[in-house]
N, C-alpha and C positions, 0 to 999 in steps of 0.2 A: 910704209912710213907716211904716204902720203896722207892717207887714210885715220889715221890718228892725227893729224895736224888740221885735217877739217872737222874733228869732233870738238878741237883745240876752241877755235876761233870760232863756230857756231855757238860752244857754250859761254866766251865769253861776250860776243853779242849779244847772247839773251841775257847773262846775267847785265850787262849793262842795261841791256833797254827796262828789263824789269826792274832795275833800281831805281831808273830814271822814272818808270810808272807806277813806282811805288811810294816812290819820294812826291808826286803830283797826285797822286791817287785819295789823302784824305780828303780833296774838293768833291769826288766823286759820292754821290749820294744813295748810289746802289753798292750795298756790300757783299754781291755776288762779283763784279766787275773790280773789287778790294781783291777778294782772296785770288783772283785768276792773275792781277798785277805781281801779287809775291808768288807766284805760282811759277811763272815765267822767270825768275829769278831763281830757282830751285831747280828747277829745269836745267840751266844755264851752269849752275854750280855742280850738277850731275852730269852733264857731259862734259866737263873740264875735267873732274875725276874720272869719267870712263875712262880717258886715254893712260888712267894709271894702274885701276886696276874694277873690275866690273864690280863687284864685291861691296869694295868701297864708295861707288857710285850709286847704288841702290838702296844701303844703309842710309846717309847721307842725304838722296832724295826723300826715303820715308819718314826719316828724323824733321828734316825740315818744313816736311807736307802735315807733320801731324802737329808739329808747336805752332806754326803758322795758324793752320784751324783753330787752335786751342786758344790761342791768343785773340785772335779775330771775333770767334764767339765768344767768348769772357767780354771783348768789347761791347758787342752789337745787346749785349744781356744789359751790362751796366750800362748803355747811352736809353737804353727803353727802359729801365728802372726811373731813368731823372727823365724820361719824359720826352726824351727827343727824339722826332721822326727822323726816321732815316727816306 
C-alpha cells in the first residue's frame, strides 16, 4: 500500500512543479527547456494514474507527450513565419 501512495504524491509534485514551470515557462526563450516544462507535467499525470491502473498511465502519458509536441511545434513554426527569434 505503501508503495502506491508514493507514486501518489511524487506524481502530484511533478504535476504541480510542472504547471508551475509551465505556466512561467513562456518567458523562457529556449523551446527545448518549453517542451521539457510540459513534460514534467505529463510525467506527473502518469504516475498519479500508475497507482490506478498501468495501462492507463501509459496511454495517457503518450497521449499527452504527443499533443504537447504537436502543439509546441505548430508554435515554434508559426512565431518563425512572423519573424520572431526564439
Amino acid at each position: 500500500m505503501m508503495e502506491s501512495q508514493i507514486w501518489f504524491i511524487s506524481g502530484a509534485f511533478l504535476l504541480i512543479l510542472g504547471s508551475i514551470a509551465t505556466v512561467t515557462g513562456p518567458g523562457v526563450k529556449d523551446p527545448i527547456i518549453r517542451t521539457l516544462n510540459t513534460e514534467v507535467a505529463a510525467v506527473g499525470i502518469s504516475l498519479i494514474l500508475l497507482t490506478y491502473n498501468h495501462t492507463l498511465a501509459l496511454l495517457t502519458y503518450i497521449a499527452a507527450s504527443v499533443i504537447v509536441s504537436m502543439i509546441l511545434l505548430r508554435l515554434i513554426v508559426r512565431l518563425d513565419e512572423m519573424g520572431v527569434e526564439l
